[in-house]
TITI-966270 format. One record per residue: x, y, z of N, C-alpha, C in turn. Coordinates in steps of 0.2 Angstrom, whole numbers, plus 2048, in hexadecimal, padded with zeros to 3 digits. Layout:
N
XYZXYZXYZ/...
! end
This chain:
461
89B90494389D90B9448A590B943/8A791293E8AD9129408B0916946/8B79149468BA91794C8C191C94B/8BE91F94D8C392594B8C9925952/8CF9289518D39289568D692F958/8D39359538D593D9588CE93C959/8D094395B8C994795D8CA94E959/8C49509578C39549538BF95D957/8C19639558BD9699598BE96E954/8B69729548B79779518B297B953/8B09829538AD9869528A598394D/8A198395089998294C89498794C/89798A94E89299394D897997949/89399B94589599F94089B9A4944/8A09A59438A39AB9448A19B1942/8A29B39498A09BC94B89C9BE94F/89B9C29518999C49578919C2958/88F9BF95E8899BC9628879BC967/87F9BB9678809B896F8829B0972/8839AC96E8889A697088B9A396A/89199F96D89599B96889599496B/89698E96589798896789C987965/8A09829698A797D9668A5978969/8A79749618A396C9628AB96A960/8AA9659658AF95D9658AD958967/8B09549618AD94D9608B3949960/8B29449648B693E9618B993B96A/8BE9359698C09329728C1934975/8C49399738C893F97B8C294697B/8BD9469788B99499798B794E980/8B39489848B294998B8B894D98E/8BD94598F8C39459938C994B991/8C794E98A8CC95598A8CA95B98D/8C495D98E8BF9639928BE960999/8C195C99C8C295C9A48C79609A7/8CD9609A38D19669A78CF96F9A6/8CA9709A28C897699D8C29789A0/8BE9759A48B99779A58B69769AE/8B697A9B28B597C9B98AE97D9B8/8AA9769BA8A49789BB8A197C9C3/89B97F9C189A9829C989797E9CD/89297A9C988E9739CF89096C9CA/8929689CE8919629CB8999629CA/89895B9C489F9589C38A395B9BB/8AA9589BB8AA9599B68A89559AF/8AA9579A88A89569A38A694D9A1/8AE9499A58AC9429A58A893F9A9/8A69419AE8A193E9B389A9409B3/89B9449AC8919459AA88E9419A6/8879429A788493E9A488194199C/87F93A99788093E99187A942993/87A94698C87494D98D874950991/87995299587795599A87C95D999/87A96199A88096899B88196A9A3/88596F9A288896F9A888A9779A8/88997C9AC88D9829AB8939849B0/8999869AC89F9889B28A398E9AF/8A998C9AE8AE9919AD8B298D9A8/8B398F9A38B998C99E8C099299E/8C598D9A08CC98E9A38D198B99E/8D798F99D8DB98C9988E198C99C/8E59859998EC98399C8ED9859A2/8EE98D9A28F19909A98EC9909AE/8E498F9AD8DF98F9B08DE9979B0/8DF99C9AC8DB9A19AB8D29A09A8/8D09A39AD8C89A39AA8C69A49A2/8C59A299D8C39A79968BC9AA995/8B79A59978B19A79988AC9A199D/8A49A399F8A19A19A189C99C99C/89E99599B89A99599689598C999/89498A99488D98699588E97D990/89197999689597399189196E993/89096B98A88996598988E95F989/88C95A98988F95298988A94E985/88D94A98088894697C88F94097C/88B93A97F88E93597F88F931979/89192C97689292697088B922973/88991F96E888921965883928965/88192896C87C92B96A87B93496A/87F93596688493E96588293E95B/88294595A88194595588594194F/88C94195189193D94C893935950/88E93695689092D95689492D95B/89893195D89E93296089F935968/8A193696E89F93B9728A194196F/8A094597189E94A97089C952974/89E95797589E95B97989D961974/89A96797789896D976899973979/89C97697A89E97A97F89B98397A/89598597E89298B97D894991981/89799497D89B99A9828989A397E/89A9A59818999AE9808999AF978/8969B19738979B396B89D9B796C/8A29B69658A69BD9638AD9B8961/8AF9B995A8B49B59578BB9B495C/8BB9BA9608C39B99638C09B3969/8BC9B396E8BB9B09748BB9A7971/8B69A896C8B49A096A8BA9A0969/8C09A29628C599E9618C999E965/8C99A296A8CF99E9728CC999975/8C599A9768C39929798C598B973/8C698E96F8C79889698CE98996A/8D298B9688DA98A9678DC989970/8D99889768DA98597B8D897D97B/8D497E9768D09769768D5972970/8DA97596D8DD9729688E4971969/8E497496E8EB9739738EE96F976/8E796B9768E89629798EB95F972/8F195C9738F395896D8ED95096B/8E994D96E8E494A96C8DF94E965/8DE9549668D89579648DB95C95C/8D995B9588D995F9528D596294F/8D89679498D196C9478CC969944/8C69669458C296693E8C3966936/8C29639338C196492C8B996592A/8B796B9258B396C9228AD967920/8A89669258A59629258A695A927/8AA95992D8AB9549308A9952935/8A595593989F95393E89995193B/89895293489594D93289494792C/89B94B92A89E94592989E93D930/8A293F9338A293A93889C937938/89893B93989093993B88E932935/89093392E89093192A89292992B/89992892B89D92692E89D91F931/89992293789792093C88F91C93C/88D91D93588791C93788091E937/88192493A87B92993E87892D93A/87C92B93187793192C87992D926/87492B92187692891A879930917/87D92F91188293390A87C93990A/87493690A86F93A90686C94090E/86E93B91386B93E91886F946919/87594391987C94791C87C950918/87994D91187A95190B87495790C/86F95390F86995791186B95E916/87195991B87495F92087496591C/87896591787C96A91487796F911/87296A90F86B97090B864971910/86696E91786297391D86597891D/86C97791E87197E92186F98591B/86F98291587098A91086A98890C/86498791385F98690E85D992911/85A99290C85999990B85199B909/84B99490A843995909842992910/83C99391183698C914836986911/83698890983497E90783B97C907/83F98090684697D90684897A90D/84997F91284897991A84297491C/83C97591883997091983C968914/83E96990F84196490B84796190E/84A96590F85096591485095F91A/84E96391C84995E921849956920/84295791D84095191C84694C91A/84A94E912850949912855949916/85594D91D85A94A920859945926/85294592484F94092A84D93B924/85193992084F93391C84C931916/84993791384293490F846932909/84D93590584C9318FF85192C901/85492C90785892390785291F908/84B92190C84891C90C84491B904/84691E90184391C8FA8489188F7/85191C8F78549178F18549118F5/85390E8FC85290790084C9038FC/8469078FB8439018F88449018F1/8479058ED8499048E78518FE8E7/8548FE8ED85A8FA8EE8558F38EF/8508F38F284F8EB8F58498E98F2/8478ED8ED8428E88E68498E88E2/84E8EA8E08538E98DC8578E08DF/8588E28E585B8DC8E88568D68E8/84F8D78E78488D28EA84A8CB8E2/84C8D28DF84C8CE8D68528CC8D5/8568CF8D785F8CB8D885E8C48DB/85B8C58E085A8BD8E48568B98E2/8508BA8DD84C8B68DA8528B28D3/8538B88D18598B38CA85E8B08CD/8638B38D28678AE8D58668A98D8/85D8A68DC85D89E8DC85889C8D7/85789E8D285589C8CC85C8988C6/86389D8C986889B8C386C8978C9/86C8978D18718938D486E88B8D4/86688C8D48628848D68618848D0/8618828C985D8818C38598788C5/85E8748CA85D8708CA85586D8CF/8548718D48518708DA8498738D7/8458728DB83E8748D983D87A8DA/84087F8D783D8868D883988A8D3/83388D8D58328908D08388968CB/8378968C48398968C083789F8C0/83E8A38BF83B8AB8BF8368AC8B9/8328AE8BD82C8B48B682E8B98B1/8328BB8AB8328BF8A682D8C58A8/8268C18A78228C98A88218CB8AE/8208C58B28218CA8BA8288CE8BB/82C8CB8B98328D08BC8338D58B6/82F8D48B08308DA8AB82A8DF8AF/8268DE8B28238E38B48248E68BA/8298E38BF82B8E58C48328EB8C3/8358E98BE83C8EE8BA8378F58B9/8318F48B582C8F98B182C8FE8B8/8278FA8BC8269008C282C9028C5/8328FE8C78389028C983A9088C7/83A9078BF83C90C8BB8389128BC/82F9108BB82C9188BD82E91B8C1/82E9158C782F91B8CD83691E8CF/83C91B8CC84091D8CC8429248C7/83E9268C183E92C8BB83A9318C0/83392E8C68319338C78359358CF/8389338D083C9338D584293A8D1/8469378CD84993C8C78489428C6/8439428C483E9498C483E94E8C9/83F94D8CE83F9518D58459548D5/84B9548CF8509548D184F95E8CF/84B95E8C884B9658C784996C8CF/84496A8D084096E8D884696B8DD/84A9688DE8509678E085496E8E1/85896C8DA85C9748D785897A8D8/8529798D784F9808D784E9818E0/84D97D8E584D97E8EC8569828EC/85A97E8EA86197E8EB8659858E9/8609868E286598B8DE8619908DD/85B9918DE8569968DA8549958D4/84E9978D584B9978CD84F99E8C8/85499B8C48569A08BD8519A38BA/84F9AA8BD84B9AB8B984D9B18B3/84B9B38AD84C9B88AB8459BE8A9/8489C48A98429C98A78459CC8A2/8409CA89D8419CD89583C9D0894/83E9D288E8389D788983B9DE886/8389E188283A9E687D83F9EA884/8429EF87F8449F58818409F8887/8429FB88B83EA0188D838A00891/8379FA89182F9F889582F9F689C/8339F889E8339F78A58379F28AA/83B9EC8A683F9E78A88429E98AF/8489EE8AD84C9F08B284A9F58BB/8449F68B68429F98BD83E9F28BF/83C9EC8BF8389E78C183F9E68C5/8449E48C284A9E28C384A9E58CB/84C9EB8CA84F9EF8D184A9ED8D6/8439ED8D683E9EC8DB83D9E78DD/83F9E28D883E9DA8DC8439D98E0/84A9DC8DD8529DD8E08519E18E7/84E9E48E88509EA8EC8559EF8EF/8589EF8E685D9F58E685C9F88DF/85E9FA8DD8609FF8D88679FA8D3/8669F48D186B9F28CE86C9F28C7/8649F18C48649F48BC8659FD8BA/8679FF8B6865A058B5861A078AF/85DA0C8B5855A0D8B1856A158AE/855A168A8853A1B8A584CA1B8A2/84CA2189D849A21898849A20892/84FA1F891853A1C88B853A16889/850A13884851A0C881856A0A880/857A0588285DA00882863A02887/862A0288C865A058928699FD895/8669F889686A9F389886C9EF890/8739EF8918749EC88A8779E288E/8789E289487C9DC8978749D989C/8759D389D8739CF8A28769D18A8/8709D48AC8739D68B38709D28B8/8729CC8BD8709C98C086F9CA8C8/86C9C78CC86D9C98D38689C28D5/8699BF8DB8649BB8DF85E9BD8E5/85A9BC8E48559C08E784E9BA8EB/84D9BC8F08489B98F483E9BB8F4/83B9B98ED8359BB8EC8319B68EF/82E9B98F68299B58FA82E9AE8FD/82C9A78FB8319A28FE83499F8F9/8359A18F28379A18EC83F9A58EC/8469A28EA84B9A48EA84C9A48DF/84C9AA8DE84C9AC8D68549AE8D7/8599AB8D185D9AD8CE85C9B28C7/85C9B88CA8589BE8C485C9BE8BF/85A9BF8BA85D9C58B585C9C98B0/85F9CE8B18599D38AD85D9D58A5/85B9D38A085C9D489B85B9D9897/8619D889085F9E088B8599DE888/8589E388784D9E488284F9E087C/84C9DC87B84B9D88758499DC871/84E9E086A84A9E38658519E2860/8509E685A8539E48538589EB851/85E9EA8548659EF8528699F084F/86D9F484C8729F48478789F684D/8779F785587C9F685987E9F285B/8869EF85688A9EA85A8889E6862/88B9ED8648899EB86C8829E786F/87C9ED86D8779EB8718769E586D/8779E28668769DD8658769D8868/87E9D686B8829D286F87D9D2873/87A9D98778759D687D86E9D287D/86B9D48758659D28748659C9872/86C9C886E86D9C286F86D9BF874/8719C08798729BD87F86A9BE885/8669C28828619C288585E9BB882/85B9BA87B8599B587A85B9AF87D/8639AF87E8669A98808639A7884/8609AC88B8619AC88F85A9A7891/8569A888E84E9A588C84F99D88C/85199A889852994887854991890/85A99789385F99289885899389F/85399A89E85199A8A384D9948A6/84C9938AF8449908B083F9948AF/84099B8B08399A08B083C9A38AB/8369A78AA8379AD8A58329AF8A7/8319B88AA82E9BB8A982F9C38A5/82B9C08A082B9C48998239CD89B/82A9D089A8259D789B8209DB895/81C9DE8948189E18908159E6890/8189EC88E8149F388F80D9F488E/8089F68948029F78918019FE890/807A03891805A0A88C805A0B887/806A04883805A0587E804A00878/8019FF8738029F68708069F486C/8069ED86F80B9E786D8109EB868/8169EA86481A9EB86081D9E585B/8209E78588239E18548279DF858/82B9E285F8309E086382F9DA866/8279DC86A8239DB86D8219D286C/8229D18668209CA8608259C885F/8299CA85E8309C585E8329C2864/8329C68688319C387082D9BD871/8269BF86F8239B88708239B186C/8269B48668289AC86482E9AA867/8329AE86A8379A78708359A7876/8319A887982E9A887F82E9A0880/83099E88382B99588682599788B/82299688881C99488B81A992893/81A98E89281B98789782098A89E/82699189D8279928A382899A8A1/82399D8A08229A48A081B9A88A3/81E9AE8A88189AF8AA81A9B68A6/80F9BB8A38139BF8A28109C58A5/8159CB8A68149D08AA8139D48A8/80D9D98A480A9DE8A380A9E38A9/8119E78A68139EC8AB80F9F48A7/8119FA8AC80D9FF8AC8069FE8AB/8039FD8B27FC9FB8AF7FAA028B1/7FDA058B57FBA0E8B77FBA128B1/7FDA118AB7FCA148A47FAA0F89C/7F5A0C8A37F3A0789C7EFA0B896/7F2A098917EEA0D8897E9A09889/7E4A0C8857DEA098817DFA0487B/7E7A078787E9A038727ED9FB874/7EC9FB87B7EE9F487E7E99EF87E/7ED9E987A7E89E487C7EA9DE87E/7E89D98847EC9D38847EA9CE87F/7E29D087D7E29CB8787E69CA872/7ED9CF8717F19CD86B7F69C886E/7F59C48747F99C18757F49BB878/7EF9B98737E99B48727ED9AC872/7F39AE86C7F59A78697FC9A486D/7FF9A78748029A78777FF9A687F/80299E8817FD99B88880499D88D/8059A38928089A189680699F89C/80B99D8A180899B8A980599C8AB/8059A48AB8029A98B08059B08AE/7FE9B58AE7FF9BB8AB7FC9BF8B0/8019C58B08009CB8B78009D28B6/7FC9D78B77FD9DE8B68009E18BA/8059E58BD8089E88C080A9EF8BE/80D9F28C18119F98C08179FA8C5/81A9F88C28239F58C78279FE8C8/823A048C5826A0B8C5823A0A8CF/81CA098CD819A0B8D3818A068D9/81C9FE8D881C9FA8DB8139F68DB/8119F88D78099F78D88089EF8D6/8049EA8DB8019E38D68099DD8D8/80E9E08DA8169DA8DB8129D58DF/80D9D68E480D9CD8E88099CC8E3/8049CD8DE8029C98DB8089C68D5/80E9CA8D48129C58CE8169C08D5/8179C28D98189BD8DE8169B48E0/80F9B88E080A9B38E180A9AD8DB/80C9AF8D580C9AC8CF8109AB8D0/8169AA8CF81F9AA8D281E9A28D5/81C9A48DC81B99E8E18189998DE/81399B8DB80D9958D58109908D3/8149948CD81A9928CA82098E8CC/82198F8D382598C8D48219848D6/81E9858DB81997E8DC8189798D7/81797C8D28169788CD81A9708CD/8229728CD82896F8CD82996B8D5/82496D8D88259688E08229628DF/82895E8E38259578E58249548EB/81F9528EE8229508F68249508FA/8279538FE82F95490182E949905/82A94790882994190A82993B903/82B93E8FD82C9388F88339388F7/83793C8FA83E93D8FA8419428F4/8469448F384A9488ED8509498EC/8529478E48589488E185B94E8E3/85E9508E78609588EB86795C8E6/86B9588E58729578E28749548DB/87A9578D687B9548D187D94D8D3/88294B8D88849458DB87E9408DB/8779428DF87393E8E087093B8D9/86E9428D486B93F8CE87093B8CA/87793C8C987B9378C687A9318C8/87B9308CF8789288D08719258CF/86E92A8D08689278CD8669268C6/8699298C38699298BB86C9218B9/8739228BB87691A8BC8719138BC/86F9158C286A9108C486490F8C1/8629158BE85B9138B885D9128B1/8649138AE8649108A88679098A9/86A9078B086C8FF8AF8668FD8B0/85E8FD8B38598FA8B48558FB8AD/8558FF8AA8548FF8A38598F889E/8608FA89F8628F589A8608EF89E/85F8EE8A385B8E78A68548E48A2/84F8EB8A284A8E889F84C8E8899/84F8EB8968518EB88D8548E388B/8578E18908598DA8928558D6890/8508D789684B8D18978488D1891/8458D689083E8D78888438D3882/8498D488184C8D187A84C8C887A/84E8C988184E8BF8838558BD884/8598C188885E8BF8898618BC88E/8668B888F8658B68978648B889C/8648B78A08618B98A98678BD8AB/86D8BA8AA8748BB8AC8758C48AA/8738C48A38738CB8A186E8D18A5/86A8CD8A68648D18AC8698D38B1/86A8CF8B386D8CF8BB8748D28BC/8778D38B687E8D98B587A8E08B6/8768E08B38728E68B28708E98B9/86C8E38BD8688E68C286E8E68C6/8728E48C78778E58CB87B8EA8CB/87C8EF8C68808F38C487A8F98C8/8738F78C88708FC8CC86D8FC8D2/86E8F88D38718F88DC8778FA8DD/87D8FA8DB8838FD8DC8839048DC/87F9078D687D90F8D68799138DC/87390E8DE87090F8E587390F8EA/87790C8EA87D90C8F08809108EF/8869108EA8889178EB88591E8ED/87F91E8EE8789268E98789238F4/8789208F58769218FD87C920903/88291E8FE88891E900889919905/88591490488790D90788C90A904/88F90E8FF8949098FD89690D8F6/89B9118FA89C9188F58A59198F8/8A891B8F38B091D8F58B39248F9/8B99248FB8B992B9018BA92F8FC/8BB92E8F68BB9348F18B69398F1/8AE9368F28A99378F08A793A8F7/8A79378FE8A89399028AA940904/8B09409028B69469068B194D8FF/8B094B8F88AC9508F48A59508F9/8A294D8FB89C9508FD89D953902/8A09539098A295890F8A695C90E/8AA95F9098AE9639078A996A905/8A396A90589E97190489A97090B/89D96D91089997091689E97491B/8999779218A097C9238A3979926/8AA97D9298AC97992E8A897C937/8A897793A8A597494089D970940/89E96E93889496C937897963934/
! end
């Protein structure tokens, strides 16, 4: 455990007005600085409690003026969230109140402000949270679904250290097997297996790639599903747009070609978080301008995860209509057959026989009619890309770098082994991938790397 020598205080509740606030201090004069601060009504003061225990009194500053009635917890070493004692002090919500109780608690020359992310840091530190767990904090706190707090969760109570552990200790299992195979050549040991250990690298690697995988449902927990909404002119895009946004942020006429830009907005469909955007109608112009938009609509097809692609059923398909569907991907397009309230006769979905999307929806986005059912399909869609949350996941670009690390040095290990090169060359390899899983769990990672990953949490977390 390390040892730290201030002590640390900051505000843990969001500033602004509530029904309570907390000021967390952590570190050796924790206790011992809220002894003179705080006037219990019954019992003792701050140093002579027991951990766990709270206490309500009266917090006083220097001159012994009252500031508020509040409610102060003790959490003893090691066993405090950063490992450290530790104190709480719940007082009345409302920016001005908590910061005097703070700037009274910083007045002690032992005690300073917190840095962004530094109570769990320390946590870190100390111990009490592996690089992967710590990390998990930061995507509990802005987690913004159900599967997201659920995920959330789960990795911060361990699930992917306890995966890269067993990928670290079948890595380390075969380190030790060649290291008393090359330090004893002389003694009676059996002699390492090629194919056993070429097929123990094999399954490393699967489950390491399927591990990998989880990295995209990651981003999409993290960042939302990029989704965009294309199709011809005039078919209904932009009002789709406004009613999934719920506001008025496209503008809907009856004029073709009315959005000539990508107009973007973040939105929460069901427990799905979509990064929307609503593009120009894909059609064929001799304006400059809307050009630039119809291009950048394309573009925008290739970058998405989702696409869902709109289709007027008042009337049939177009040549517009067809060109669309040859850049469509497939494979991540749901399609939305909008105005079903004026469906023609002259509509058929069978022109769209030789095109398999995900999932196909009727709706009428003027009249709001059929949306949980594109919803429903949304969610679907998203499930697809879930793994586990108890197999662990790659959450972060930092995580999947080191994982990547770690799977091409185990590959050039087996690429090693299959050519017939020496052991010595294996064992540069597998080593360099244990190095990476350290790093990826932060057993043995630089304060560089550190001080970037709590640098996006807030201050008092």
């Amino acid at each position: 455990m390390q040892q730290f020598t201030d002590t640390i205080a900051a505000i843990a509740t969001p500033l602004g007005s509530g029904g309570v606030a907390v000021i967390r201090i952590s570190g050796c004069d924790a206790i011992s600085c809220t002894d003179a601060l705080f006037q219990p009504v019954r019992g003792s003061r701050p140093s002579a409690m027991q951990e766990y225990t709270c206490s309500y009194g009266y917090f006083i500053n220097q001159e012994k003026e009252i500031l508020d009635d509040v409610v102060l917890t003790v959490f003893r070493n090691p066993h405090s969230y950063t490992g450290e004692d530790t104190v709480e002090i719940s007082c009345h919500g409302g920016r001005f109140l908590s910061q005097k109780i703070l700037r009274t608690v910083l007045a002690n020359p032992t005690v300073r402000l917190a840095e962004a992310g530094e109570f769990t840091k320390r946590a870190f530190l100390n111990g009490k949270l592996s690089l992967t767990q710590a990390e998990a904090v930061a995507d509990l706190i802005s987690a913004s679904g159900e599967n997201a707090v659920r995920y959330a969760r789960t990795l911060r109570d361990g699930a992917t250290f306890r995966k890269i552990s067993e990928f670290s200790n079948l890595i380390l299992e075969m380190l030790s097997d060649l290291a008393v195979w090359a330090d004893y050549p002389d003694e009676d040991i059996p002699g390492v297996d090629s194919k056993t250990l070429g097929a123990k690298m094999q399954q490393l690697l699967d489950d390491m790639k399927q591990l990998m995988s989880s990295y995209d449902y990651g981003r999409i927990l993290r960042e939302g599903l990029h989704t965009v909404i294309a199709g011809k002119p005039n078919v209904g895009k932009s009002t789709l747009f406004n009613v999934l946004s719920g506001c008025e942020r496209s503008i809907v006429t009856e004029i073709a070609g009315t959005t000539r830009d990508v107009v973007e907005e973040q939105i929460r469909l069901g427990d799905v978080i979509l990064r929307l955007s609503d593009t120009a109608g894909v059609h064929q112009t001799a304006d400059k301008v809307e050009q630039i938009g119809v291009e950048r609509s394309l573009s925008s097809l290739e970058q998405a995860d989702l696409v869902l692609a709109v289709f007027d059923m008042s009337a049939p398909l177009s040549e517009e209509d067809h060109i669309l569907l040859e850049k469509l991907p497939a494979e991540k397009t749901i399609v939305v057959y909008n105005k079903s309230d004026q469906s023609s006769a002259d509509f058929s979905q069978n022109a769209l026989f030789h095109f398999s999307p995900v999932e196909t929806v009727e709706i009428s986005a003027k009249h709001q009619d059929n949306i949980t059912a594109l919803q429903n399909a949304v969610e679907r869609f998203a499930a697809r890309h879930a793994t586990p949350a108890e197999d662990g996941m790659i959450a972060n670009e930092r995580q999947r770098v080191c994982l990547k690390l770690a799977l091409d040095a185990v590959q050039e290990a087996l690429d090693a082994l299959t050519m017939g090169l020496a052991f010595d060359a294996v064992t540069v390899s597998l080593d360099a991938a244990a190095d990476a899983l350290l790093q990826l769990t932060g057993e043995r990672v630089t304060d560089k790397v550190v001080d970037t990953v709590f640098q996006r949490f807030c201050v008092g977390k």
